[in-house]
VOBA-1610 file (N, C-alpha, C; in pm, whole numbers, padded with zeros to 5 digits, always signed):
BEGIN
Unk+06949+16607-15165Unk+06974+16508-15266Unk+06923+16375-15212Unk+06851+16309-15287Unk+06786+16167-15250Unk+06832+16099-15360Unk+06854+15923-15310Unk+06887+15819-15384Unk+06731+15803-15457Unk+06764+15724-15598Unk+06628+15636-15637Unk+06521+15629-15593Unk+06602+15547-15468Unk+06467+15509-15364Unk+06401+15599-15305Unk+06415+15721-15266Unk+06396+15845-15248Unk+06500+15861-15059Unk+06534+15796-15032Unk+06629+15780-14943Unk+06718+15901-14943Unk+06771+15947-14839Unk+06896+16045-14850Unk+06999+15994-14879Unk+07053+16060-15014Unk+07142+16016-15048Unk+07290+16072-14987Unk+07398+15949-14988Unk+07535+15949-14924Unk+07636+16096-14895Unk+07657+16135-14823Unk+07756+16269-14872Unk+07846+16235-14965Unk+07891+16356-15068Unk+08020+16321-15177Unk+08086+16299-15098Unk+08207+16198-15142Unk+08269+16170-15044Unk+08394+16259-15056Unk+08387+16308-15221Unk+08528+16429-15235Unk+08571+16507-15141Unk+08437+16522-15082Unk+08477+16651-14957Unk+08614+16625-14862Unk+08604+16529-14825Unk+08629+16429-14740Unk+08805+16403-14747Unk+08780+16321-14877Unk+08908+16244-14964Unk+08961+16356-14983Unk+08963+16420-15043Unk+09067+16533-15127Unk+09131+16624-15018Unk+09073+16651-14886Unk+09215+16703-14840Unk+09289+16579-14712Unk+09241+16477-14746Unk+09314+16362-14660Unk+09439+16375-14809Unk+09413+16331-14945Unk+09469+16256-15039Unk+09608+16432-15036Unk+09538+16527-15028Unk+09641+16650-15037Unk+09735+16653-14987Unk+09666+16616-14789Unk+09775+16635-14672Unk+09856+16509-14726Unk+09835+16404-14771Unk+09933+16283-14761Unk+10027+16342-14876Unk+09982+16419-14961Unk+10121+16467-15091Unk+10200+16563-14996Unk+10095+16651-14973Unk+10195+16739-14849Unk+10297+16678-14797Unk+10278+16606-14684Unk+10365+16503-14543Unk+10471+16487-14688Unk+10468+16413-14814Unk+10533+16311-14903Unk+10627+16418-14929Unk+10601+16577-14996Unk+10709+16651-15002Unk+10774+16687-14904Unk+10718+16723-14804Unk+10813+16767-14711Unk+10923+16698-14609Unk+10876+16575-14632Unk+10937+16444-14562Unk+11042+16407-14683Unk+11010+16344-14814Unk+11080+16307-14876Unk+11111+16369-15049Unk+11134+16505-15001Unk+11118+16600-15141Unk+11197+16507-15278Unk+11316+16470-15241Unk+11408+16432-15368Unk+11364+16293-15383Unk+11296+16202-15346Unk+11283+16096-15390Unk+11146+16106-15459Unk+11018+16191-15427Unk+10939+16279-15537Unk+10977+16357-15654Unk+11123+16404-15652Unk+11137+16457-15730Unk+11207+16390-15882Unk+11272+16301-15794Unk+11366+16157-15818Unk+11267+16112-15917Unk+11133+16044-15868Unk+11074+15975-15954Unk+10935+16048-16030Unk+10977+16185-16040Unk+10874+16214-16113Unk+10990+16279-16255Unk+11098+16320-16221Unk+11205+16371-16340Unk+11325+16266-16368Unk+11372+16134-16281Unk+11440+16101-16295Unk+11592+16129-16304Unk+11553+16232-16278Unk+11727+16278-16203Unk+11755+16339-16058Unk+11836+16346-15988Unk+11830+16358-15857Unk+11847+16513-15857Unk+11704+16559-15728Unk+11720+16723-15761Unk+11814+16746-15651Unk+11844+16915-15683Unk+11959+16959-15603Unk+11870+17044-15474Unk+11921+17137-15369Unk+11872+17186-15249Unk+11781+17254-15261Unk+11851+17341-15338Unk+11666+17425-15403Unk+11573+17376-15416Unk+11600+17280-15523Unk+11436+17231-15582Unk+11380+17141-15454Unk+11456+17075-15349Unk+11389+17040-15246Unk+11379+17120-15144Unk+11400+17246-15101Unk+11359+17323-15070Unk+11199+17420-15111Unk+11221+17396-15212Unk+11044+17491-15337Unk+10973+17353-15311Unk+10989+17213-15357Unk+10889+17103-15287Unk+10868+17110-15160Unk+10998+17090-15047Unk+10883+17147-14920Unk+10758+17247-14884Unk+10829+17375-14902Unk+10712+17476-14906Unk+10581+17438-15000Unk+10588+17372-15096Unk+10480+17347-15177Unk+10414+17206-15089Unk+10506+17176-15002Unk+10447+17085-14922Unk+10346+17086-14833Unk+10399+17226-14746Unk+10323+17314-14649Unk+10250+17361-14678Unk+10237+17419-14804Unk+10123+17468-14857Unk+09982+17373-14882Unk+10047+17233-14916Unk+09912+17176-14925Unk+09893+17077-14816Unk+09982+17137-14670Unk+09923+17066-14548Unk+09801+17186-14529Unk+09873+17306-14542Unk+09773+17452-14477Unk+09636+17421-14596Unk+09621+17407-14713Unk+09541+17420-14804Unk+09419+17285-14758Unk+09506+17180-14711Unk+09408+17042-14648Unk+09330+17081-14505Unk+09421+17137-14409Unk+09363+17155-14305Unk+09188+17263-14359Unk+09252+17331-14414Unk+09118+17466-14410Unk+09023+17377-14496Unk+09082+17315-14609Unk+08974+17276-14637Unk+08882+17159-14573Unk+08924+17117-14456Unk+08885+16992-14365Unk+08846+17066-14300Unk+08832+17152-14258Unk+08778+17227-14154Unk+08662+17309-14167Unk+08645+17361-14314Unk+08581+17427-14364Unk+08526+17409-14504Unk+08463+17295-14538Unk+08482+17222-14635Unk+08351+17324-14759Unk+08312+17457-14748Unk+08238+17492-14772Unk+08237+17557-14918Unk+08152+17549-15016Unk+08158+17551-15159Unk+08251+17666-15200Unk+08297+17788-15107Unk+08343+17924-15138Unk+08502+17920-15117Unk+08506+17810-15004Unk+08671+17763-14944Unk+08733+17711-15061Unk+08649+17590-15116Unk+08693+17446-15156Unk+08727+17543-15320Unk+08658+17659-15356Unk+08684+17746-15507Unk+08792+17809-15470Unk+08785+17862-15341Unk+08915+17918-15355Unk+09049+17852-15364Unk+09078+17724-15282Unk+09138+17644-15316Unk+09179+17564-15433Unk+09116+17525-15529Unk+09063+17500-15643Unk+09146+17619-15763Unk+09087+17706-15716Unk+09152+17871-15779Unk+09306+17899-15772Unk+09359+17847-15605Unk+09537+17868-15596Unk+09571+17752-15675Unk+09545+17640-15672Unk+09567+17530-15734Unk+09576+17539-15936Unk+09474+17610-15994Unk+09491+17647-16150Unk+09581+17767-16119Unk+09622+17878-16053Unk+09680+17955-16103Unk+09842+17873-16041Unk+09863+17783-15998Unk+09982+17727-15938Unk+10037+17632-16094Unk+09870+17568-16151Unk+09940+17476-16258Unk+09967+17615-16388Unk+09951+17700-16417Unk+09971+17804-16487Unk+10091+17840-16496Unk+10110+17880-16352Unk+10291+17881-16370Unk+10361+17777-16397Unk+10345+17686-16374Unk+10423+17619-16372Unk+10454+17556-16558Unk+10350+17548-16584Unk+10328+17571-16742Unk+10441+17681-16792Unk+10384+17829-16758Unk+10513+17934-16778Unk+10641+17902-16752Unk+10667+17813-16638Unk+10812+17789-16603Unk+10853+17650-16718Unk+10753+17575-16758Unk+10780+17531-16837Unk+10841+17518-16974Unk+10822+17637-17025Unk+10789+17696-17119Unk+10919+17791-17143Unk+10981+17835-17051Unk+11087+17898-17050Unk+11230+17902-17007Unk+11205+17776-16918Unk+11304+17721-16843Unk+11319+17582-16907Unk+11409+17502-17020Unk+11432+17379-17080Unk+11490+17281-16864Unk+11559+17330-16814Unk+11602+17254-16712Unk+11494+17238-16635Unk+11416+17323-16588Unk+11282+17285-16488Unk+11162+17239-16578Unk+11179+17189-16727Unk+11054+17195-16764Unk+11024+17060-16718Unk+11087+16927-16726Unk+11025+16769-16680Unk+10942+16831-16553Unk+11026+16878-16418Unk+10971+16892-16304Unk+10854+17007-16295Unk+10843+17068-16358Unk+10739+17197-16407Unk+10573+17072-16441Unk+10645+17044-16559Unk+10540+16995-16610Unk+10463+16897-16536Unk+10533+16804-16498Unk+10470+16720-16374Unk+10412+16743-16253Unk+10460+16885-16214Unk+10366+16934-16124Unk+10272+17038-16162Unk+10284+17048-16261Unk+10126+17123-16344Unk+09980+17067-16349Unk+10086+16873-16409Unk+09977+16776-16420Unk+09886+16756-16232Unk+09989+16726-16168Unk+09945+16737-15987Unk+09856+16856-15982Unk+09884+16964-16025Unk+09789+17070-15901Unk+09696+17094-16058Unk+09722+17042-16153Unk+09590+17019-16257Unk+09469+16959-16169Unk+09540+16860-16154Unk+09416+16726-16094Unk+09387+16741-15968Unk+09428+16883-15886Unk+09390+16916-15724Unk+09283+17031-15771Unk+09308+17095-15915Unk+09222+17176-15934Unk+09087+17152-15916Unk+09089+17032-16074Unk+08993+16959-16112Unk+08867+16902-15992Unk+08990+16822-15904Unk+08873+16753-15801Unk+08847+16858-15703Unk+08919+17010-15649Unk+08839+17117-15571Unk+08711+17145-15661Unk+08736+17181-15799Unk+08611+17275-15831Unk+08510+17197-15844Unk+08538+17018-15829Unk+08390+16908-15860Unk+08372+16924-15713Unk+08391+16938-15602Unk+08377+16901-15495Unk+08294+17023-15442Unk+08332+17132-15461Unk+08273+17284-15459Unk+08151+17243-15506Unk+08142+17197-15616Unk+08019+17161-15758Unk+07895+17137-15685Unk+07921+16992-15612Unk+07843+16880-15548Unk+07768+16975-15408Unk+07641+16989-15393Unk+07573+17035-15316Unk+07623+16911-15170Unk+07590+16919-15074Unk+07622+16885-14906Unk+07726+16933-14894
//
């Protein structure tokens, strides 16, 4: 890929950003699950639900590391891939559960938009 000028053009920088911007949601659940949970539903969650935010925490420390490590178009889909079938359920849990649906839905919209920027980042050739 070359700039205008015919120059080499910049690496995406998505590669990059998106599992720094992941690991920092990661660290955020697992460090401070109920005050994420606090201000994304507005009511204070109980042990469980900060218990299922940690692990969903860990999951997107493990999901940042590989993809920092291995930032390669087949990783970054597969990642991309756990991420839509994660906002899916959560949709379903939406959908069926009136008490988890605020917190459902809000994290549908999250691993929507982890989808979104894996499969552009996959997209982008370097």
């Amino acid at each position: 890929m070359t700039t205008e000028s015919g120059g080499p053009a910049a690496a995406f920088p998505g590669r990059a950003l998106l599992p720094a911007i992941r690991a920092g949601y990661g660290v955020t659940l697992i460090a401070a699950p109920g005050a994420v949970i606090h201000l994304a539903t507005g009511r204070r969650p109980g042990r469980r639900e900060c218990r299922v935010a940690r692990l969903l925490g860990a999951r997107h420390l493990v999901q940042a590391a590989v993809s920092a490590c291995a930032p390669r178009p087949g990783v970054l889909t597969a990642g991309a891939g756990i991420d839509a079938l994660h906002t899916a359920s959560m949709i379903m849990l939406a959908a069926v559960d009136r008490g988890a649906r605020r917190a459902a839905l809000m994290d549908a919209v999250a691993e929507s938009l982890f989808a979104a920027a894996g499969f552009s980042s996959a997209a982008v050739p370097g």
